[in-house]
N, C-alpha and C positions, 0 to 999 in steps of 0.2 A: 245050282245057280251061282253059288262063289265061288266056283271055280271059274266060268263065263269073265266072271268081273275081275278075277285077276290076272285072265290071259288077255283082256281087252286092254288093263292098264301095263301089261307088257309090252303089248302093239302097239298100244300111243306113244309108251316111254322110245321103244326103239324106233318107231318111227323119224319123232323127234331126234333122236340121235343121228339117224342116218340125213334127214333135214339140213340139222349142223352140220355135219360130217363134210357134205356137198357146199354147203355156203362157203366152209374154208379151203375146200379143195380150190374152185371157180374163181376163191377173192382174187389172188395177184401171186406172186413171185413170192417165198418165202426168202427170210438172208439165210446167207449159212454163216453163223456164228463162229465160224473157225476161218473164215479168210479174211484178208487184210480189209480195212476199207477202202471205198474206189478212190483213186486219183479226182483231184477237181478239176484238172486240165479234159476229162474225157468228155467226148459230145452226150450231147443230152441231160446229162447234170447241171442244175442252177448251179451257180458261182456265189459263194457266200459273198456278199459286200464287207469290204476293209474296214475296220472300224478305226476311226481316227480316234489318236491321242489328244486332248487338248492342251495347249501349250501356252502355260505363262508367261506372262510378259517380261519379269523377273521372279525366278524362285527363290531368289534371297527373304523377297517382299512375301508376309503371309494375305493372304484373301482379305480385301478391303471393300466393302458394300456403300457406297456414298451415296446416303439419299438425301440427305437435305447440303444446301449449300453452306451452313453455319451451322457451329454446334452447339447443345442443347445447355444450357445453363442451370441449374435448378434454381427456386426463388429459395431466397436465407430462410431458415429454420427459423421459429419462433423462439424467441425466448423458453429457457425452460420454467416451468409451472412454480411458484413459490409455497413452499409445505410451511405450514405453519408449524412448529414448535409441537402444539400439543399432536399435532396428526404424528408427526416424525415420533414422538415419545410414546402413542399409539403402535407407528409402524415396528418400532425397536419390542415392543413390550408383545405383540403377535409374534414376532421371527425369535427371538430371544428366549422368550420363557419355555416352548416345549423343547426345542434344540438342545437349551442347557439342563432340561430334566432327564432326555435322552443319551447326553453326554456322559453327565455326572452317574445315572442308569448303566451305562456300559463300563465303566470304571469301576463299579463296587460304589459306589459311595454313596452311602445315605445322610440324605439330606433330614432334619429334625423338618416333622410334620406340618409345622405351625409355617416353615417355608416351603416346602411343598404347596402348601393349600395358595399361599402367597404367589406362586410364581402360575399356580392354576386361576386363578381369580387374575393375576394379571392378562392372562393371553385370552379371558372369556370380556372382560372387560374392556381389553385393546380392541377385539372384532367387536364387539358391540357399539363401541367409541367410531369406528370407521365407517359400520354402515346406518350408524344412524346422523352422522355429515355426509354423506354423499349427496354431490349435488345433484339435483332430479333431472333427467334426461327427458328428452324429446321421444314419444312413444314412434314417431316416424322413421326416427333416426337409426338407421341401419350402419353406423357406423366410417363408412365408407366419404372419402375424401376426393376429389377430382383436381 
C-alpha cells in the first residue's frame, strides 16, 4: 500500500508540473534578454508620455509659499519670573554642592569631614527648601499654552 501512495503523489506532483509547464508555454512571447530594446518609434508600442520639467520663474529666488497676506508677529514675552534671594541661594546650594564634591573628588583632594557633611546637608536642604515652595498647580493643567 505505500508504495500506491507514493506513485500517486508522483503523479500529482508531475502532473502539476506538466499543468505549469503548459500555462508558461500558452502565456505570451517570452523577451530574449540578449537583444537591444525595441525602438519607440515602432507601431504597436505605447509612446511613453514626456515628462515635463518645471520651470521657475526665477532660480536665483529659493521656493516662497505665501499664505497669508501679513506677517505673523509674536505677542512680547512676559516679563521674566522674579526669584527671590532665598530660592536663588537654594538654587546655588543644589547645583553647587555635589558639583564641587565631585570636582574636588576628581582632583585628589580631600576635603576635612566636618565639610563634607556641610556641603551634604547643603544640597539635601536646598531640594527640600525648593519643593516645599512650590507653588501648587492646577491638577487640570497639562501644561500646554495656545
Amino acid at each position: 500500500m505505500r508504495d500506491d501512495s507514493v506513485g500517486d503523489d508522483r503523479a500529482r506532483a508531475a502532473a502539476e508540473e506538466l499543468a505549469w509547464r503548459e500555462i508558461i508555454d500558452h502565456y505570451g512571447e517570452l523577451p530574449d534578454a540578449r537583444s537591444e530594446p525595441p525602438a519607440q518609434d515602432e507601431p504597436g508600442l505605447p509612446a511613453e508620455p514626456a515628462v515635463e520639467q518645471p520651470v521657475a520663474d526665477t532660480p536665483d529666488e529659493p521656493f516662497h509659499l505665501e499664505l497669508y497676506d501679513e506677517e505673523f508677529t509674536p505677542p512680547p514675552l512676559p516679563p521674566p519670573a522674579q526669584v527671590t534671594p532665598e530660592r536663588r541661594l537654594a538654587w546655588v546650594g543644589l547645583v553647587v554642592s555635589p558639583v564641587l564634591l565631585v570636582v574636588l573628588n576628581l582632583i585628589h583632594f580631600a576635603l576635612p569631614g566636618i565639610l563634607t557633611f556641610g556641603l551634604v546637608v547643603a544640597f539635601i536642604a536646598s531640594f527640600g527648601y525648593l519643593v516645599a515652595t512650590m507653588a501648587p498647580r492646577d491638577p487640570d493643567d497639562d501644561g500646554a499654552r495656545v
